[in-house]
C-alpha positions as a printed NumPy array, in Angstrom:
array([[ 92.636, 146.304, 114.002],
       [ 93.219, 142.594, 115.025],
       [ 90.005, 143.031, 117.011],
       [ 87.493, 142.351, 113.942],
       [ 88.376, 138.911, 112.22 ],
       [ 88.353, 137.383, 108.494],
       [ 87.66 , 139.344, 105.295],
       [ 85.452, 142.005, 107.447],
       [ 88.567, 142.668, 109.498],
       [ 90.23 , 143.088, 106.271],
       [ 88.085, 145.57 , 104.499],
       [ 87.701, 147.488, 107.469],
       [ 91.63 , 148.425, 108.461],
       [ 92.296, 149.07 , 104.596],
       [ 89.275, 151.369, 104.614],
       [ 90.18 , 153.541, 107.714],
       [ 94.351, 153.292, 105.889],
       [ 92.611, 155.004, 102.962],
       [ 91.126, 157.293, 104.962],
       [ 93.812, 158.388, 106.698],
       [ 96.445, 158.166, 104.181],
       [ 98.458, 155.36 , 105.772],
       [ 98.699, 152.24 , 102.606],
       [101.026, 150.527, 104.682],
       [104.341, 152.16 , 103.739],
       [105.32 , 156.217, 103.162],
       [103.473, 157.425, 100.443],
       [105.047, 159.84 ,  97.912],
       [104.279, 163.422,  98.861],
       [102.434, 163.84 ,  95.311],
       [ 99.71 , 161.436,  96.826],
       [100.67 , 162.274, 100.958],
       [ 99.732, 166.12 ,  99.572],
       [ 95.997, 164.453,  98.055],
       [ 95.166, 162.667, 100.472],
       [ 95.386, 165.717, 103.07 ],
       [ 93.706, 167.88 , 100.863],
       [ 91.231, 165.183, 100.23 ],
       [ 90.752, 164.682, 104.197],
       [ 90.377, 168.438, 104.513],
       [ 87.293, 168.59 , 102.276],
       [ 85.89 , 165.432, 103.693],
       [ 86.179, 166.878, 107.285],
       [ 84.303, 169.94 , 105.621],
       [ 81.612, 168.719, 104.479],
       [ 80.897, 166.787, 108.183],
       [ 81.339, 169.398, 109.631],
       [ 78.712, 171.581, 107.675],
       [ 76.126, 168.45 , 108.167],
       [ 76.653, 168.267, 111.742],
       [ 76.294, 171.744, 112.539],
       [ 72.951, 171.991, 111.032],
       [ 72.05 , 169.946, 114.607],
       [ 74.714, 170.687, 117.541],
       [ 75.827, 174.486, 116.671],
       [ 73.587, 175.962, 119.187],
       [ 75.541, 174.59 , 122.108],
       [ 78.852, 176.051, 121.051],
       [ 80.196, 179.469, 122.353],
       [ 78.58 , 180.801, 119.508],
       [ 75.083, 180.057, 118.063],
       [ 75.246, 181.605, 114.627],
       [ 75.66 , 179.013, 111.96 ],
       [ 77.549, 181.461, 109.807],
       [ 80.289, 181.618, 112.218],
       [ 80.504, 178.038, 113.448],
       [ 80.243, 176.764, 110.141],
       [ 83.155, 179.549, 109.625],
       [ 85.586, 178.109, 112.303],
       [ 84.456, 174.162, 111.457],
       [ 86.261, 174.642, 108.232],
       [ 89.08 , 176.363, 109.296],
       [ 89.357, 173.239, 111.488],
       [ 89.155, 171.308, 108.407],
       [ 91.627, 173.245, 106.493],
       [ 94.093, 173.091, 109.014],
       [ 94.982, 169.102, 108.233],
       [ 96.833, 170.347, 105.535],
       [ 99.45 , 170.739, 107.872],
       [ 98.437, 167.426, 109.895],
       [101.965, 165.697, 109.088],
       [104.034, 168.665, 109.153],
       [102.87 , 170.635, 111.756],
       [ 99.993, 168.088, 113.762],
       [ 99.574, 171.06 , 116.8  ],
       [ 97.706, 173.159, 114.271],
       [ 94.667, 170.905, 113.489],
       [ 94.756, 169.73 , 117.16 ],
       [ 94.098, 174.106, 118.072],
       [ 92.22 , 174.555, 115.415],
       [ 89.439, 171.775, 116.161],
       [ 90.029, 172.464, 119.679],
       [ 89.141, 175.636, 119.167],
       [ 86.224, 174.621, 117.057],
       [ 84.706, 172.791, 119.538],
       [ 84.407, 175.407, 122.064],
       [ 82.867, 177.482, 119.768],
       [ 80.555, 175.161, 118.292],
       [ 80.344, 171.675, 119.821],
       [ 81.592, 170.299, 116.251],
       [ 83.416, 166.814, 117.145],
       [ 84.068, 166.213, 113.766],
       [ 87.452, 167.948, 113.304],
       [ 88.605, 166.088, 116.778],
       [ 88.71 , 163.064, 115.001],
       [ 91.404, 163.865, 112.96 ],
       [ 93.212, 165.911, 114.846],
       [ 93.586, 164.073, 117.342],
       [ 94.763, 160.926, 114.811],
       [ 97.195, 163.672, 113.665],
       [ 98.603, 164.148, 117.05 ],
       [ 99.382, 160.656, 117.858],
       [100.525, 159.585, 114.361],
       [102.699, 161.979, 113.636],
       [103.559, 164.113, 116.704],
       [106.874, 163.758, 118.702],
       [107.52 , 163.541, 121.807],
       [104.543, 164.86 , 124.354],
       [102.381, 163.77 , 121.696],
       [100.134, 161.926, 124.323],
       [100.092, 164.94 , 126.378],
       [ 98.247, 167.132, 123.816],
       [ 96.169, 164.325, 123.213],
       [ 95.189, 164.372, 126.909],
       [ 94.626, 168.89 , 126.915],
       [ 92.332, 168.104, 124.214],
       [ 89.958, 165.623, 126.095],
       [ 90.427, 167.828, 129.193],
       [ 89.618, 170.794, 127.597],
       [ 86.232, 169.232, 125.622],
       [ 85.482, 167.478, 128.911],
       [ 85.701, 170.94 , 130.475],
       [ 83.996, 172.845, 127.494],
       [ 81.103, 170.165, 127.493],
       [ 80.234, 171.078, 131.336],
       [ 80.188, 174.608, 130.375],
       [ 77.596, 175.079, 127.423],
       [ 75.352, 171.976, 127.124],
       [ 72.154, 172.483, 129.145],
       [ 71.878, 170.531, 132.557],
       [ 69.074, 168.266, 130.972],
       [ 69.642, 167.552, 128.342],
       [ 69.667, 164.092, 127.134],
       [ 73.256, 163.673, 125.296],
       [ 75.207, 165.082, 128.557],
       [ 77.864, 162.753, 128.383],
       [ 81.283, 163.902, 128.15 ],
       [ 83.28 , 160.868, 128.778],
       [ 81.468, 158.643, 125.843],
       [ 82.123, 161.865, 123.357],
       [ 86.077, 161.673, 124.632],
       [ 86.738, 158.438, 124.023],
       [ 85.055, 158.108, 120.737],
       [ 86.133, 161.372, 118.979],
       [ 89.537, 161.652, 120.649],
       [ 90.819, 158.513, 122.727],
       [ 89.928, 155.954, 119.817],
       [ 90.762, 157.843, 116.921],
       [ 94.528, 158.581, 118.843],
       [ 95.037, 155.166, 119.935],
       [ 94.707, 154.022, 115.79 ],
       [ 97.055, 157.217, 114.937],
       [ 99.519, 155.579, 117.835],
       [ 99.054, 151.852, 116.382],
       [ 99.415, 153.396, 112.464],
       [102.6  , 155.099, 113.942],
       [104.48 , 152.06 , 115.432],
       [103.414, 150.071, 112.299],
       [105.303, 152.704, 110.232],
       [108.429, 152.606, 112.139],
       [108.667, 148.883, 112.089],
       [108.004, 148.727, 108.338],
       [110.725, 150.926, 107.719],
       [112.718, 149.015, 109.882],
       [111.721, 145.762, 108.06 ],
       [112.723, 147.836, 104.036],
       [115.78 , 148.598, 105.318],
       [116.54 , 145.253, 107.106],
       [115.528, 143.878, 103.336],
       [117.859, 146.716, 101.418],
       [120.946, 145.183, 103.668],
       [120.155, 141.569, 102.694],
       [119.833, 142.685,  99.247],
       [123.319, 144.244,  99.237],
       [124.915, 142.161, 101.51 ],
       [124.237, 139.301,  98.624],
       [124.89 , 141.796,  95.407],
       [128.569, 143.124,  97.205],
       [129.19 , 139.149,  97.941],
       [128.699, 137.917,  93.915],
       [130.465, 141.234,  92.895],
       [132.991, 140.798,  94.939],
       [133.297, 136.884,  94.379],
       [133.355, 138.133,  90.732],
       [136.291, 140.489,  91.496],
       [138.338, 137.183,  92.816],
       [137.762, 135.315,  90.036],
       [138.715, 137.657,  87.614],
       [141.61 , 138.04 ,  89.884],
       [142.685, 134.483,  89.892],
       [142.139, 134.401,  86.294],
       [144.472, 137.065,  85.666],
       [147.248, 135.602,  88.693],
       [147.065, 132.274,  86.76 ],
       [147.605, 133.433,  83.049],
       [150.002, 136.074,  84.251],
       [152.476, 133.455,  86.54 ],
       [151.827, 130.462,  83.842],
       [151.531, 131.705,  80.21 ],
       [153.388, 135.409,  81.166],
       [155.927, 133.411,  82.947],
       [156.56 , 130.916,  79.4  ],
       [156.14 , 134.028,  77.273],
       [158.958, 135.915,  79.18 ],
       [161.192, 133.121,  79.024],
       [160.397, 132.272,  75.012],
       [161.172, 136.413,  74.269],
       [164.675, 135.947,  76.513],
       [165.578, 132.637,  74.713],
       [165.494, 133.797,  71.564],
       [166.401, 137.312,  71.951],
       [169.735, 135.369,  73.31 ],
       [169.733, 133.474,  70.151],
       [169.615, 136.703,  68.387],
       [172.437, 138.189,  69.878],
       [174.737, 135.184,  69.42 ],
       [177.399, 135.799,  66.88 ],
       [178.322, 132.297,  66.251],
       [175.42 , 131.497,  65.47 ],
       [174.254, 131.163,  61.826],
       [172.365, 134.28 ,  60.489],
       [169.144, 132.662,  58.888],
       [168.56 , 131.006,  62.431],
       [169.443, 134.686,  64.344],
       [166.631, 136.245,  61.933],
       [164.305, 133.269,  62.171],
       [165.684, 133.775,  66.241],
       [164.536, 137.62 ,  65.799],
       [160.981, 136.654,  64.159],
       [160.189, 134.676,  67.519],
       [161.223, 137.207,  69.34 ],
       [158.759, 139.98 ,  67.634],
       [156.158, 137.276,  67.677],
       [156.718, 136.212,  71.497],
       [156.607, 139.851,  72.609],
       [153.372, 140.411,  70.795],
       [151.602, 137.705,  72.337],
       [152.968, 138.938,  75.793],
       [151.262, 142.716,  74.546],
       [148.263, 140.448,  73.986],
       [148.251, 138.52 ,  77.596],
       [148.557, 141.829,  78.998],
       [145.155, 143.636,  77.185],
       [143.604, 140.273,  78.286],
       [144.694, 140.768,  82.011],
       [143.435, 144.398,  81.86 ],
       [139.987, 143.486,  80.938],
       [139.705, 140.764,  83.64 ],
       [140.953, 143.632,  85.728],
       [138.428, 145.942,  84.45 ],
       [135.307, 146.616,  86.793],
       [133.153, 147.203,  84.607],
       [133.779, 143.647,  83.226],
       [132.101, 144.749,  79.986],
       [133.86 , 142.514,  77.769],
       [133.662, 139.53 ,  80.176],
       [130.231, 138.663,  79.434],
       [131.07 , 136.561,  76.342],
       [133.297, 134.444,  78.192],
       [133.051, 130.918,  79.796],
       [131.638, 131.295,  83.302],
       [133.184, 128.981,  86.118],
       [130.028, 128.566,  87.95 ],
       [131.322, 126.226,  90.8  ],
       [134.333, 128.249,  91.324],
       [132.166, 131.213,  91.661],
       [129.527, 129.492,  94.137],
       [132.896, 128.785,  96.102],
       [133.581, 132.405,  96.079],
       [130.217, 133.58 ,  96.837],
       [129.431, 131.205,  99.881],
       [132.676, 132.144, 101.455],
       [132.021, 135.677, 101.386],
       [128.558, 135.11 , 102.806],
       [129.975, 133.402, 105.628],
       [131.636, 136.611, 106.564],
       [128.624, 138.33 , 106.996],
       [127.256, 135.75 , 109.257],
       [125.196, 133.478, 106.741],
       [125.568, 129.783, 107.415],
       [126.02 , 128.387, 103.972],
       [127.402, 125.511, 102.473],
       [128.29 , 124.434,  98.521],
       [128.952, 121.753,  96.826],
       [130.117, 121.221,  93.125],
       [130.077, 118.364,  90.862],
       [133.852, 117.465,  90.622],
       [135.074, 118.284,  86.813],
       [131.895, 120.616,  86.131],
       [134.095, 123.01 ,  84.257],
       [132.856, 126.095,  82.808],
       [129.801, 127.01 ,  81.166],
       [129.018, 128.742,  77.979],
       [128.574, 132.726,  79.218],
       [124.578, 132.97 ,  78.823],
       [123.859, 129.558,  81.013],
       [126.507, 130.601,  83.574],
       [124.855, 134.065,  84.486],
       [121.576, 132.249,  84.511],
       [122.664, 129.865,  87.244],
       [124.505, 133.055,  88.5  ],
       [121.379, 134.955,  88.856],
       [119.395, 132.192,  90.531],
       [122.058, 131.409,  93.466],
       [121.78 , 135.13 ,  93.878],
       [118.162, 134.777,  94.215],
       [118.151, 132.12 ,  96.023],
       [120.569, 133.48 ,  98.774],
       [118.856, 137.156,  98.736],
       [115.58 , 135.086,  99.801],
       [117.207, 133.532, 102.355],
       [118.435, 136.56 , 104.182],
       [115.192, 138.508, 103.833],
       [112.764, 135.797, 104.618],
       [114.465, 133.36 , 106.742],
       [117.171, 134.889, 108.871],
       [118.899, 132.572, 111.007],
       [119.108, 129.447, 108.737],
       [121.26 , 127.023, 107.039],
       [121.59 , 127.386, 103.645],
       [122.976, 124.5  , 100.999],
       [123.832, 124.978,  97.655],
       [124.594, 122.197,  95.004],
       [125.275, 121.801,  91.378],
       [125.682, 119.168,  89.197],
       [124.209, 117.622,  86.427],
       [122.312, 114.902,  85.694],
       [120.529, 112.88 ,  82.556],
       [121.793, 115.476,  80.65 ],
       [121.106, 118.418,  82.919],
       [122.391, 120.955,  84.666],
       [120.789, 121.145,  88.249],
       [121.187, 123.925,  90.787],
       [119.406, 124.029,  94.199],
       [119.659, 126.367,  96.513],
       [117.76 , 125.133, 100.154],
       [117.157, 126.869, 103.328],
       [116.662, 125.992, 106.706],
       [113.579, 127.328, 108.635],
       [113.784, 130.798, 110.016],
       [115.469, 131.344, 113.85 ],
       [115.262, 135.6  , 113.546],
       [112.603, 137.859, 112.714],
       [111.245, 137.227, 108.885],
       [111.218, 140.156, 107.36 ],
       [107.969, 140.224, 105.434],
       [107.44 , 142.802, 102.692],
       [105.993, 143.202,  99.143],
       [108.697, 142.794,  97.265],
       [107.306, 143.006,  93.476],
       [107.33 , 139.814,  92.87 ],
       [110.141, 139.648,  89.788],
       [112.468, 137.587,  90.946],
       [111.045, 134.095,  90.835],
       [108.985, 135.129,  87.866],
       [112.034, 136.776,  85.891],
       [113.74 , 133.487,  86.265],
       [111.486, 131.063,  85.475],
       [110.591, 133.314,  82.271],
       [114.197, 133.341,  81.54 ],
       [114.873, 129.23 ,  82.146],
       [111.906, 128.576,  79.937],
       [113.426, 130.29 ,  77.152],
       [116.793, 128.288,  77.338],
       [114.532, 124.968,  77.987],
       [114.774, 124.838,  81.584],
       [112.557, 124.908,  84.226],
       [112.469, 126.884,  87.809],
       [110.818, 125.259,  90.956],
       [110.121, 126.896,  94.288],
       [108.122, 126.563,  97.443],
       [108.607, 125.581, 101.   ],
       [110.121, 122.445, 102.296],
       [108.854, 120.061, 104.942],
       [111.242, 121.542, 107.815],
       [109.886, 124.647, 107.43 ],
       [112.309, 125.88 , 104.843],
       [112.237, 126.672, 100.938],
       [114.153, 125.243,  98.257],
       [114.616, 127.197,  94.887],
       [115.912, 124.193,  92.005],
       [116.723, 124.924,  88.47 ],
       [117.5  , 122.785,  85.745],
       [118.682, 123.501,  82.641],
       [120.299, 121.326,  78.911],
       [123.69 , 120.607,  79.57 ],
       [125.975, 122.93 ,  76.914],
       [129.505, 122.601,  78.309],
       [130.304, 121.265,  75.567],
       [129.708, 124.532,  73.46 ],
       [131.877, 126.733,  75.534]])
């Protein structure tokens, strides 16, 4: 379809995907189903038109009966993607019996869009059986005796688009699933750099303030069990002791809900966001990314709303980077700056094959609707390597966390 240019070019292959129920992914087989059934009636109704003219040269000259098989032709596409032999018989068989071309068309689009493996060899029985047929019944002299122009146009084209819609199917699906691997590949990375932070969170209260607790409990439950020691320092000894193993009950309820993976309660928390971009680059790396980080040093934490904001965008900005521009060198920095928090996420210019789909659009959108509301702002768009750069900035609130 590369053959017509500009908007023309345009109009034209989304009219003949309409037509033959291709949008440029698989449709749902609620609309697949209408659009066959819609085909169907459409090849009906040329079919009745164009035997008012060519019936006579069929097999059989009786309108009645050629109009008869024409739409049995026409009914067959019902079965075009399930089942593509049956339309290519059926109008096969139609045009022997009454020089209809019409059901051709689409059955021989059928064939090569959704046939398997000797697809191109029924395409090629049903030109040499209408090249044969054509010999046969029209009349030495007369003045449309040309089987080779009626070939190409109502099989040879019409299978050539079927073979081009075909191979652009199979790469799109290629291309949504290349897209669903970059999407998880970045979603397992945070969750998992997630997982290691709550990890080290629990490792470091468990060997520092577990460790102190532990050691407090044993002190004074030693104190408790002295005998020479006065009694109103052995009970205040005991009350330590009750308190220091209820704060170790407490570190441990803590260390189960950093533990949890659900991570339910964790939202409400201070967010480490450097420490996490640390943890999220190096398991990127594993899957082959090249990425680099760097943090502001002393950024601290951040309170738990602005720290899954920034959160969300490096996801963004990484999932873009693996869909769009495989291949490339990614940099991430935060810091802050006149009172800001700033985030960037760059990339490189692609070196694979971009994967170029709709993808709905959200993401950017979602995020710049969502930094608005906390008085930040989003900015995105290409760089001049080649690249793309996504920057946020937000107010500076570590001081509320």
């Amino acid at each position: 379809m590369q053959a017509v240019p500009g908007r023309a070019g345009q109009l034209l292959e989304r009219g003949l995907r309409t037509l033959t129920g291709e949008s440029g992914g698989a449709p749902d087989p609620v609309r697949a189903r209408r659009t066959d059934i819609w085909l169907a009636l459409v090849c009906g109704l040329l079919t009745t038109l164009n035997l008012h003219d060519v019936h006579r040269f069929g097999l059989v000259t009786d309108y009645p009966t050629s109009l008869a098989a024409g739409w049995l032709a026409a009914l067959s596409l019902l079965w075009r993607r399930s089942h593509p032999w049956i339309p290519a018989l059926a109008a096969t068989a139609a045009t022997v019996i009454s020089d209809d071309r019409g059901p051709l068309v689409f059955a021989a689009y059928a064939v090569a869009a959704y046939g398997r493996t000797h697809r191109w060899g029924g395409v090629l029985l049903m030109a040499v059986v209408y090249a044969a047929t054509r010999d046969l019944f029209l009349p030495l002299g007369y003045a449309g005796r040309d089987p080779a122009s009626f070939v190409l146009g109502s099989i040879l084209v019409p299978a050539l688009y079927g073979e081009t819609v075909r191979r652009n199917r199979h790469v799109m699906t290629a291309l949504r699933e290349r897209a669903r691997q970059a999407h998880a590949a970045v979603d397992q990375a945070a969750d998992l750099a997630v997982v290691q932070e709550r990890t080290r969170l629990a490792q470091r209260t468990h060997d520092g303030l577990g460790h102190r607790l532990t050691a407090l409990t044993m002190q004074a439950a030693a104190l408790r069990l002295d005998a020479e020691a006065d009694p109103r320092v052995r009970e205040a000894a005991g009350a330590v002791e009750e308190s220091a193993r209820a704060a170790m009950a407490e570190v441990r309820e803590v260390l189960d809900m950093l533990t949890d993976p659900a991570g339910s309660r964790a939202y409400t928390s201070p967010v480490d966001v450097g420490r996490f971009l640390g943890s999220l680059a190096r398991n990127m790396r594993a899957t082959g990314m090249e990425i680099a980080h760097h943090t502001q040093p002393g950024l601290g934490s951040f309170p738990a709303a602005d720290g899954r904001l920034l959160l969300r965008i490096a996801r963004e900005g990484l999932t873009n980077a693996a869909k769009y521009a495989p291949g490339s060198a990614v940099r991430m920095n935060l810091y802050t700056e006149d009172g800001e928090v700033r985030l960037d996420v760059v990339n490189t210019a692609p070196e694979g094959e971009r994967i170029v789909l709709d993808s709905g659009g959200m993401g950017i959108p979602g995020l710049r609707s969502a930094l608005t509301e906390v008085g930040g702002q989003l900015r995105a768009g290409p760089t001049r390597d080649g690249g793309h750069m996504l920057s946020a900035t937000l107010p500076d609130r570590r001081v509320l966390a």
